[in-house]
C-alpha positions as CSV (number, residue, x, y, z in Angstrom):
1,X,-40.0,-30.6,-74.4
2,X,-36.8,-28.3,-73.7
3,X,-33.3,-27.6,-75.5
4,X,-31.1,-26.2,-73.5
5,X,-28.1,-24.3,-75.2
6,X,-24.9,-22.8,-72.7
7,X,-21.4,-22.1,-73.5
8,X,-20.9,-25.4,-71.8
9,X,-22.7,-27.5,-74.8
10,X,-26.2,-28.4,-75.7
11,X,-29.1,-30.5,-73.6
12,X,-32.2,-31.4,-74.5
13,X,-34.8,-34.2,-74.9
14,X,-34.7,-36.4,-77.4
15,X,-37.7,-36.3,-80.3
16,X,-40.1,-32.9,-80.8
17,X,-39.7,-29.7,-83.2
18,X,-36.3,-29.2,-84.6
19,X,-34.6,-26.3,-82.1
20,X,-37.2,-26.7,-79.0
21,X,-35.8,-30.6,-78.3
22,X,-32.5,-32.3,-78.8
23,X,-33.6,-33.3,-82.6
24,X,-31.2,-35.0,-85.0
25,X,-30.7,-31.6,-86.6
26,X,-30.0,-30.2,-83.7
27,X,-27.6,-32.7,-82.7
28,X,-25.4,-32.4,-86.2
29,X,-25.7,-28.7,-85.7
30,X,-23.7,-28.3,-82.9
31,X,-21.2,-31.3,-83.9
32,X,-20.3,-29.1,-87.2
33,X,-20.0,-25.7,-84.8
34,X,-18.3,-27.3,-82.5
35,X,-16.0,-29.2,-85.4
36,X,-15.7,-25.7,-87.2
37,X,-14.5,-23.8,-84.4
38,X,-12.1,-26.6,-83.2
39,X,-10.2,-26.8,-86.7
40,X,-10.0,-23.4,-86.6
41,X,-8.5,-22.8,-83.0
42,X,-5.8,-25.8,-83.5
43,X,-5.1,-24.7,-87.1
44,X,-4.0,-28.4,-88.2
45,X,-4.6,-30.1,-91.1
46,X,-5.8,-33.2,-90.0
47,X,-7.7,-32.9,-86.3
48,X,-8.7,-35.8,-84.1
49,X,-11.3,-35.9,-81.7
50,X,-12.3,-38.5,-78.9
51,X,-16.2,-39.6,-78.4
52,X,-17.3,-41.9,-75.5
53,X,-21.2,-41.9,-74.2
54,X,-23.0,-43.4,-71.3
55,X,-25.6,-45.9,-71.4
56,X,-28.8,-44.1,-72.1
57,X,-31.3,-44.9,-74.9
58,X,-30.4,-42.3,-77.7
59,X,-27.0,-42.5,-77.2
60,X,-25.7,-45.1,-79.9
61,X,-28.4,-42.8,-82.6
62,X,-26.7,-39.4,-81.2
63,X,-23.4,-40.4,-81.1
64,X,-23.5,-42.2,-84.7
65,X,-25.0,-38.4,-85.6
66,X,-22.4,-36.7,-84.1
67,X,-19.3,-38.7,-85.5
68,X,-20.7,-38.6,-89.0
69,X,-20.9,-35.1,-88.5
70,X,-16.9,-34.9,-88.1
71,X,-16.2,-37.2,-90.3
72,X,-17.9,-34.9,-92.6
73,X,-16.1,-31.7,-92.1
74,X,-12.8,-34.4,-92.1
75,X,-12.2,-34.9,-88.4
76,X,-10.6,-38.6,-87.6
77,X,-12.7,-39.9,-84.2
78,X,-10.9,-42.5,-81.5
79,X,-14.7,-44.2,-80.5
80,X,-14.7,-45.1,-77.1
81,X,-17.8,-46.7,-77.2
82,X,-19.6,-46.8,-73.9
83,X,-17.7,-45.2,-71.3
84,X,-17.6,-42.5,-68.6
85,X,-17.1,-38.7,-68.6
86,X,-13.8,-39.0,-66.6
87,X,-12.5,-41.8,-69.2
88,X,-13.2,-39.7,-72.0
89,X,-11.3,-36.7,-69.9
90,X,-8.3,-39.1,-69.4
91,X,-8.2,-40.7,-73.1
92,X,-8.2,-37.2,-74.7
93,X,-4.6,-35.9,-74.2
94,X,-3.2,-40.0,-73.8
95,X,-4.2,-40.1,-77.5
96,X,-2.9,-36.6,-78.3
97,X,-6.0,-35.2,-79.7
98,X,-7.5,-32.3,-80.3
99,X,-10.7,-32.7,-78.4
100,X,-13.5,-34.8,-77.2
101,X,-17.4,-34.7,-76.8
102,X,-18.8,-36.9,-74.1
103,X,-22.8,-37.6,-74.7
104,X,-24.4,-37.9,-71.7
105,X,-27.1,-35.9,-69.9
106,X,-24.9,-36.9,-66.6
107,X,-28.0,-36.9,-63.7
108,X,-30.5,-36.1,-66.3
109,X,-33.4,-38.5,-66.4
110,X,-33.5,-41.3,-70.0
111,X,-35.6,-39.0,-71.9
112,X,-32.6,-36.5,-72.4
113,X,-29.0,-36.0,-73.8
114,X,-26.3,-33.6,-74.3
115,X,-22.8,-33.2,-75.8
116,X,-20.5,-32.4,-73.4
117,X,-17.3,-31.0,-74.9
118,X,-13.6,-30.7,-74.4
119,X,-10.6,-28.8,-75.2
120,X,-7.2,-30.7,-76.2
121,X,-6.3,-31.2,-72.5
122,X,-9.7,-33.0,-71.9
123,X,-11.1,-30.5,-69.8
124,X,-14.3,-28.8,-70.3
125,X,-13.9,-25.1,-72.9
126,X,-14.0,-22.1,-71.5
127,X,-17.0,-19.7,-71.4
128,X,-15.3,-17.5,-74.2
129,X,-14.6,-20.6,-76.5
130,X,-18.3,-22.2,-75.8
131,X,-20.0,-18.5,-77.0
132,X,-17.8,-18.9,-80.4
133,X,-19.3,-22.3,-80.5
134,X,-23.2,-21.2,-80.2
135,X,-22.3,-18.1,-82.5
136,X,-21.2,-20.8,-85.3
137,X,-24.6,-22.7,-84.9
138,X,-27.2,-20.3,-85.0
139,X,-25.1,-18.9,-88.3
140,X,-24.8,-22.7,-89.9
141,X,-21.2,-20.8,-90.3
142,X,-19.6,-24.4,-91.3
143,X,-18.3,-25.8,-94.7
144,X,-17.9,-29.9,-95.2
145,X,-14.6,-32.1,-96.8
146,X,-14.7,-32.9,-100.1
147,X,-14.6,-36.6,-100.2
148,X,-11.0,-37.4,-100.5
149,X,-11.4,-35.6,-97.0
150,X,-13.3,-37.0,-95.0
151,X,-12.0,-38.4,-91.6
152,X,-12.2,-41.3,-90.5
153,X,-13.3,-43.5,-87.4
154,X,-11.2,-45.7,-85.4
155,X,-12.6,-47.7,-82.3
156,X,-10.7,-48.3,-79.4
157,X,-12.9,-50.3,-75.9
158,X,-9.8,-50.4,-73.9
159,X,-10.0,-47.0,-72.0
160,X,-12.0,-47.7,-68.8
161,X,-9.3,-50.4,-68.3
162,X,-6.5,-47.8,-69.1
163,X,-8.3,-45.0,-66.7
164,X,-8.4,-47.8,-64.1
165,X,-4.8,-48.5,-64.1
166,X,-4.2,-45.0,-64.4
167,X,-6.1,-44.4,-60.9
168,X,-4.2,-47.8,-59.4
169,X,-0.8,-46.5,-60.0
170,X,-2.0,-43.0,-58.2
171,X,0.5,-42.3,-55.4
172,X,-1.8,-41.9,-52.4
173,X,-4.1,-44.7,-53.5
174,X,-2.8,-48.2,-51.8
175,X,-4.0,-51.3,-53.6
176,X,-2.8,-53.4,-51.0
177,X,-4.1,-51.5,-47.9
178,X,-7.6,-52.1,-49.3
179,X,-7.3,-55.8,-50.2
180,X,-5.9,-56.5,-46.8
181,X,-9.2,-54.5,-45.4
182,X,-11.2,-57.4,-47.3
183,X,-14.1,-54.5,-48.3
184,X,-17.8,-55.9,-49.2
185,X,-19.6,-53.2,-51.5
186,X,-22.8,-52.8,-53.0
187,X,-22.6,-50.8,-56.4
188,X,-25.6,-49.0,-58.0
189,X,-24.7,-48.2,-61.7
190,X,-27.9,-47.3,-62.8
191,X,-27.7,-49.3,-65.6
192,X,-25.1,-47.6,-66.7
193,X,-21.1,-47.4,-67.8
194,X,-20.7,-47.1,-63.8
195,X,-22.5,-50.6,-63.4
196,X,-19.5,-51.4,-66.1
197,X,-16.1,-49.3,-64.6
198,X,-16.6,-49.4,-60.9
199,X,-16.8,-52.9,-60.8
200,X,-14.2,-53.4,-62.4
201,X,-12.3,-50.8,-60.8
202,X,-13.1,-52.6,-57.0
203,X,-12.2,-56.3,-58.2
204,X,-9.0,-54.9,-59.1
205,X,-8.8,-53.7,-55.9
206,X,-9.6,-57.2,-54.3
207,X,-13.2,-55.8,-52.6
208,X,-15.9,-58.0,-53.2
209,X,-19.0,-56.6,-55.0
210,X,-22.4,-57.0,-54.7
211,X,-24.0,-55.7,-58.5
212,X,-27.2,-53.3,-58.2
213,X,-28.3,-52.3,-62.1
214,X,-25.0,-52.9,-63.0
215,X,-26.5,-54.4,-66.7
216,X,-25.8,-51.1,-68.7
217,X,-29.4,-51.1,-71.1
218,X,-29.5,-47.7,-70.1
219,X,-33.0,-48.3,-69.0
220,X,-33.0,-46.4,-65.7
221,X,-34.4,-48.2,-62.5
222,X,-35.1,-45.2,-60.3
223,X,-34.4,-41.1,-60.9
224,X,-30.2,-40.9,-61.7
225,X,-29.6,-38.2,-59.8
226,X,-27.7,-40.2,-56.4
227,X,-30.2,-38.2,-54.0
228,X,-31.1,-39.7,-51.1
229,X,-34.9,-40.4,-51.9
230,X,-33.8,-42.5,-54.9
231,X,-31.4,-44.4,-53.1
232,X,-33.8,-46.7,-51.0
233,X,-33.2,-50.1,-52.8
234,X,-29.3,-50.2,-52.1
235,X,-29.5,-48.3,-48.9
236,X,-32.1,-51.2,-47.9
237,X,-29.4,-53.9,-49.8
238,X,-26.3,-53.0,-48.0
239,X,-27.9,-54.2,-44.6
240,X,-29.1,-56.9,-46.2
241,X,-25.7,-58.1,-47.4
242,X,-24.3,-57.0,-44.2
243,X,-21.8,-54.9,-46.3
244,X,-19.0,-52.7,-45.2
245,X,-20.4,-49.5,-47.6
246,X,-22.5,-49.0,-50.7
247,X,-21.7,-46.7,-53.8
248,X,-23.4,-45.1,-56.3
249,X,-23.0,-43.3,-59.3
250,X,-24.6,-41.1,-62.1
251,X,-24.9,-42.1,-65.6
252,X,-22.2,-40.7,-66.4
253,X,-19.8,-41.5,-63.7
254,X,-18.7,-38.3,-62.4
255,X,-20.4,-37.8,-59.7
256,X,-20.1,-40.7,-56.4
257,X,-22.2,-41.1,-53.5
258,X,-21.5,-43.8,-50.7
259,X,-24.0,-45.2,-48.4
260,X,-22.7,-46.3,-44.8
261,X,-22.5,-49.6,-43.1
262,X,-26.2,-48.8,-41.3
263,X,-27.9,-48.1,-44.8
264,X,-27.6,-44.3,-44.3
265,X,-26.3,-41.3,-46.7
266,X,-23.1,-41.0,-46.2
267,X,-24.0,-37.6,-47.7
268,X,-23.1,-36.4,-50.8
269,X,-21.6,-33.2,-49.9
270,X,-19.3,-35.5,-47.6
271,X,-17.9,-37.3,-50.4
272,X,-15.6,-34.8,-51.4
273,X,-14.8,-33.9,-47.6
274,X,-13.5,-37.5,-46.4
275,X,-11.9,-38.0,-50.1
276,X,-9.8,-34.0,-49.0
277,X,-9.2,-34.8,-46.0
278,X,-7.4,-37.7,-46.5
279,X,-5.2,-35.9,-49.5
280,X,-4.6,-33.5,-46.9
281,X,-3.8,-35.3,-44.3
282,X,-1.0,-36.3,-46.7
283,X,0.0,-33.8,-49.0
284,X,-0.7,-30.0,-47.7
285,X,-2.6,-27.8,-49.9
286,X,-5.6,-26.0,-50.8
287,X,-9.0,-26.9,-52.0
288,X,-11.8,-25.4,-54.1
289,X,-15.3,-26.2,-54.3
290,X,-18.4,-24.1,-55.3
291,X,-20.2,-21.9,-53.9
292,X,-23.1,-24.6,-53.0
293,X,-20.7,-26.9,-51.7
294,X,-21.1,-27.6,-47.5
295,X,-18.7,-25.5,-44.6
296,X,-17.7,-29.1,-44.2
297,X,-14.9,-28.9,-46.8
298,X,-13.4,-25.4,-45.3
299,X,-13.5,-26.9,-41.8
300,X,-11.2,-29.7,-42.7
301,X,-8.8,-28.1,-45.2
302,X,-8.3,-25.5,-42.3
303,X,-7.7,-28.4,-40.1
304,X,-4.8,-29.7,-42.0
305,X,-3.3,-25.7,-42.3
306,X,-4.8,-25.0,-46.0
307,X,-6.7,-22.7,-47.8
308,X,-10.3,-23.3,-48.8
309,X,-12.1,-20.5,-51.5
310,X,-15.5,-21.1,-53.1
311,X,-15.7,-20.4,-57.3
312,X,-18.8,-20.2,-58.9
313,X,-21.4,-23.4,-59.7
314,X,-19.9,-25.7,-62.8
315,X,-16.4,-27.4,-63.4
316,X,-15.1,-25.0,-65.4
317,X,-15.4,-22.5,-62.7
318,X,-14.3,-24.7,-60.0
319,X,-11.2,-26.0,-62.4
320,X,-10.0,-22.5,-63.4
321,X,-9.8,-21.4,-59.3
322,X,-8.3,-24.6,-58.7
323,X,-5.4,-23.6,-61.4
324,X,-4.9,-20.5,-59.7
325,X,-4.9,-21.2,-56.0
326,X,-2.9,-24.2,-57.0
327,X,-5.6,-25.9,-54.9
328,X,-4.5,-30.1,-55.0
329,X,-7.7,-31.4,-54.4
330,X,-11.5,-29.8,-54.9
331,X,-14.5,-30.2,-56.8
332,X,-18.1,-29.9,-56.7
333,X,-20.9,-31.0,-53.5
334,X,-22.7,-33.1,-55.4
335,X,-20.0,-35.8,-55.1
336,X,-17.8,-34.6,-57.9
337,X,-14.1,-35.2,-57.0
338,X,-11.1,-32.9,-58.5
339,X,-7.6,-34.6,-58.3
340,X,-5.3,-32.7,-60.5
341,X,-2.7,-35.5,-60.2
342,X,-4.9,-37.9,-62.8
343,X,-6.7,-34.6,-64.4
344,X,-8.6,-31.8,-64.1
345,X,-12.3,-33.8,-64.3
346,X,-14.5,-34.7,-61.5
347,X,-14.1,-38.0,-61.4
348,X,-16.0,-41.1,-59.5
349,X,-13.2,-43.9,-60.1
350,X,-10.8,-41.9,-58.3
351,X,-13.0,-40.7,-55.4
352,X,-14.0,-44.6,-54.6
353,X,-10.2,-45.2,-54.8
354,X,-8.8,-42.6,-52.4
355,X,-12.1,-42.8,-50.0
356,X,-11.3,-46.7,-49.7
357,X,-7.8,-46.1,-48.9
358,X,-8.9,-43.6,-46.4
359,X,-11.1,-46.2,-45.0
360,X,-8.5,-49.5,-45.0
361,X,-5.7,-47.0,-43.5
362,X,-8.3,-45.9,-40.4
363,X,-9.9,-49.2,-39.6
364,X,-13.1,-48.3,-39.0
365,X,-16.8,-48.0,-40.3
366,X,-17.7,-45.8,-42.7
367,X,-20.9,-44.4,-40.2
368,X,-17.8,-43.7,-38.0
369,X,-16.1,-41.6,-40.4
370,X,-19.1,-40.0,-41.4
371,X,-19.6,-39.5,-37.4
372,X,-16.1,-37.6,-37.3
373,X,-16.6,-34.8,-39.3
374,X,-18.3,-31.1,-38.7
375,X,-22.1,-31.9,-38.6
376,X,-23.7,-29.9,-42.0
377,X,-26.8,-30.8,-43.6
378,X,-28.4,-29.5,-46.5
379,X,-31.2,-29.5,-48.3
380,X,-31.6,-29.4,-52.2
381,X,-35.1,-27.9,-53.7
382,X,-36.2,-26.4,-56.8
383,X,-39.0,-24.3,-58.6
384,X,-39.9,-24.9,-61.9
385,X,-39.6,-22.8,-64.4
386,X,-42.2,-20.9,-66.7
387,X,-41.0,-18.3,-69.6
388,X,-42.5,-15.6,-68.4
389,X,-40.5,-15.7,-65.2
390,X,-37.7,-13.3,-64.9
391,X,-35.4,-14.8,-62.9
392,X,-32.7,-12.2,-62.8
393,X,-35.2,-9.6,-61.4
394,X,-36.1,-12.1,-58.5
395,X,-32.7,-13.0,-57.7
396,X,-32.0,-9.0,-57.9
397,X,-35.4,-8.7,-55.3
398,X,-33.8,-11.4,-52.7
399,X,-30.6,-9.9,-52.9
400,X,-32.0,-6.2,-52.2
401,X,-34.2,-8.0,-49.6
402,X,-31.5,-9.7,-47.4
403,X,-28.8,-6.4,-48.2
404,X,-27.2,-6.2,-44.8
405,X,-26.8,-10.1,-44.8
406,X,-23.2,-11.6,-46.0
407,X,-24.5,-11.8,-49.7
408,X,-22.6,-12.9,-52.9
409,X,-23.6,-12.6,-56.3
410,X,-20.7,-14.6,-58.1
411,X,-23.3,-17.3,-59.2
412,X,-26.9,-16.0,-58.5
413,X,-27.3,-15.0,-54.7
414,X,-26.1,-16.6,-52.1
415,X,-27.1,-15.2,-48.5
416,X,-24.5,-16.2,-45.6
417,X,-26.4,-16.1,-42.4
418,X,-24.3,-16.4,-38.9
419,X,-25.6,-20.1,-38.7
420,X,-27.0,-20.9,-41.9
421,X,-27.2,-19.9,-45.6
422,X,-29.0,-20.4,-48.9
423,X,-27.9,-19.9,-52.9
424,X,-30.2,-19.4,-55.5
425,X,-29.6,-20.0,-59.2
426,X,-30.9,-20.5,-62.5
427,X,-29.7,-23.9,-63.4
428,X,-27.6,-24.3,-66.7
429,X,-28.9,-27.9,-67.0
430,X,-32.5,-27.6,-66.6
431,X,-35.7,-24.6,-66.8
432,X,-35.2,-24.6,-62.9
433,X,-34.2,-22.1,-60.4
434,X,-32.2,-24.2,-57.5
435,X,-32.4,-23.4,-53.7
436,X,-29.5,-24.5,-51.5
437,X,-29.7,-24.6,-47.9
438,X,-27.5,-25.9,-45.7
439,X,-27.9,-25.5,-41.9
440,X,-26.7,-27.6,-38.2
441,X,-30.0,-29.5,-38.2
442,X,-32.0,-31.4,-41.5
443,X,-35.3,-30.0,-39.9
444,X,-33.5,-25.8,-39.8
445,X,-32.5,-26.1,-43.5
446,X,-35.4,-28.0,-44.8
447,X,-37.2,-25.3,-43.0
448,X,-35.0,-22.8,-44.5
449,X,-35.7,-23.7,-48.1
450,X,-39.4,-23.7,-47.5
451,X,-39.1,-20.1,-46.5
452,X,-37.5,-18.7,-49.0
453,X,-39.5,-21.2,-52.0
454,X,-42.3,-19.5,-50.1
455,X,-40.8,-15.9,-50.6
456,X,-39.5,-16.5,-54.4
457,X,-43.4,-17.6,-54.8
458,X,-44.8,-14.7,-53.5
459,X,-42.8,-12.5,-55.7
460,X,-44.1,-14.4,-58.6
């Protein structure tokens, strides 16, 4: 169906015709590049790198492909096993490694995969290491261990236990503020390492859980991506239970969504906002988030006296401005949480644990804190896209178009209207173009996306 190759690693479906699909071949492909360049940059005899995967179908076939592939050029792996991105992030630089590759396809639907991949520090590489990376793969530029060599593979199942203690013993998290609140939560995992981690995670944080696809078969129940429309079963399950909030998560378990007391979206852009504004309310400081990302974040960090700046879509972006405005909490509006005090990785297990501190130390409902922050709402749509579409010379078109607008062409356009605005990009995950509107009503930016889907299709 699709294979989709960025500096940030390689996505695709699984099965099909070697280089249009995420084939085997392709898979070992990009494990040697990626194995080539990274012995190269860290100039070691003997490199180590860290796997982990989520849930989904292919992933035990991929990942035995992919570690085979190391061992072959005479990499040692530490095999996580099933786990999360953020555990994976975490156990890289705890085990002194040189790297890691998560295999997920994060909100990607079963049919698909991906290698994610990290630097020694467990963050994701930067653009100018991921190009050396595709370079080595078109040329098969890669030479195997002879077979006194060859690395070897270790296993190690301890690490979402480790990355939950790790978020426990975080200073502005308080254990025993949230067991005193005596939480009842439902948790979607999407039968996946989240149905595995943030259960665990909340029974160590004395809240009692009510399991939604928690069994991680990696058969998917509904869509993965935590958008409201897919949510209905444990929006519909948290009244039922009469339970204080629900969350959810991707496969992958870096990005978090909370439903309120009344069954509602909490909102996903909001996840980052209540999870900032409580930091901030603590520590001062700056934030980051992209360039999609709701007003709502810059209206609270300027509340508590900080600095809020936008970077460009992806973590990498968001990470590297983050670093530079020495920003102490950000990340991304689709309910990826930045805290740099764990590490530099949007991470859900740390976003449930400072939101349900935020909660236990206000005392009231979560449709109350939602209630108590700048009303944004946004609306998420996409066209689909063919190869003979230029994208570039439509973005170019809009941005000509809408010239003596506020425009910014960072990451495809984005148009800044006095009450409203919209960003347009190519995804780097899927053969979409995204639109992004966010406005002070659901009906103005529904309305607003409609329009300019309308224009891009007229252009076409």
């Amino acid at each position: 169906m699709t294979l989709i190759k960025s500096i940030s690693g390689i996505r695709g479906t699984i099965g099909g015709n070697i280089g249009d699909n995420l084939t085997p071949v392709d898979a070992v492909k990009f494990a040697a590049a990626y194995g080539t360049w990274l012995k190269k940059e860290v100039g070691k005899d003997k490199v180590t790198v860290v796997i982990g995967r989520d849930a989904r179908l292919s992933g035990e076939m991929i990942q035995n492909l992919v570690a085979s592939t190391l061992v072959g050029l005479g990499i040692d792996i530490v095999d996580l096993g099933l786990s999360t991105t953020p555990t994976v992030e975490v156990a890289v630089p705890m085990e002194k490694a040189d790297g890691g590759i998560i295999l997920t396809a994060s909100h990607n639907p079963k049919q698909w995969n991906a290698l994610k991949l990290l630097n020694n520090k467990g963050e994701f590489l930067s653009g100018a290491d991921g190009a050396k990376i595709l370079h080595l793969a078109e040329n098969d530029d890669f030479a195997f261990a002879e077979v006194d060599d060859l690395g070897v593979i270790s296993k190690n199942d301890a690490y979402i236990d480790i990355h939950i203690d790790e978020v426990l013993n975080l200073s502005l998290v308080d254990v025993e503020k949230i067991k005193s609140a005596k939480f009842k939560v439902v948790v979607d995992g999407v039968n996946s390492t989240g149905g595995i981690a943030i259960p665990k995670l909340l029974k160590e944080l004395g809240v009692e859980v009510v399991e939604l696809y928690c069994n991680p078969t990696g058969h998917f129940p509904h869509n993965p991506e935590p958008l409201k429309e897919h949510l209905t079963d444990i929006s519909d399950l948290v009244i039922k239970e009469k339970a204080d909030l629900g969350i959810v998560v991707d496969p992958d378990v870096d990005r978090l969504a909370f439903i309120s007391n009344n069954g509602e979206m909490f909102g996903e852009e909001y996840t980052l906002v209540a999870c900032a504004d409580y930091v901030l309310g603590k520590t001062k400081g700056n934030t980051v988030s992209n360039l999609s990302s709701s007003r709502a974040l810059r209206d609270v960090t300027e509340k508590h006296g900080g600095t809020y700046e936008a970077s460009a879509v992806g973590e990498v972006n968001v990470v590297t401005l983050m670093k530079k405005n020495e920003a102490i909490i950000g990340g991304e509006g689709n309910g990826g949480i930045i805290y740099p005090e764990i590490h530099y990785g949007r991470d859900a297990l740390v976003g449930v644990a400072l939101f349900l501190t935020h909660l236990a130390e206000l005392g009231i409902s979560v449709k109350e804190l939602r209630d108590s922050y700048p009303s944004y709402y946004m609306s998420k749509k996409k066209i689909q896209l063919t190869p003979e579409i230029d994208v570039d010379a439509i973005l170019k078109m809009m941005e000509e178009k809408y010239a003596t607008e506020d425009i910014s062409t960072v990451d495809g356009v984005k148009i800044d209207f006095p009450d409203n605005w919209v960003h347009l990009r190519k995804s780097n995950t899927e053969p979409i173009i995204r639109i992004y509107t966010e406005a002070k009503s659901q009906v103005e930016a529904d309305n607003l996306a409609d329009s300019i889907i309308a224009e891009i299709k007229e252009l076409l």
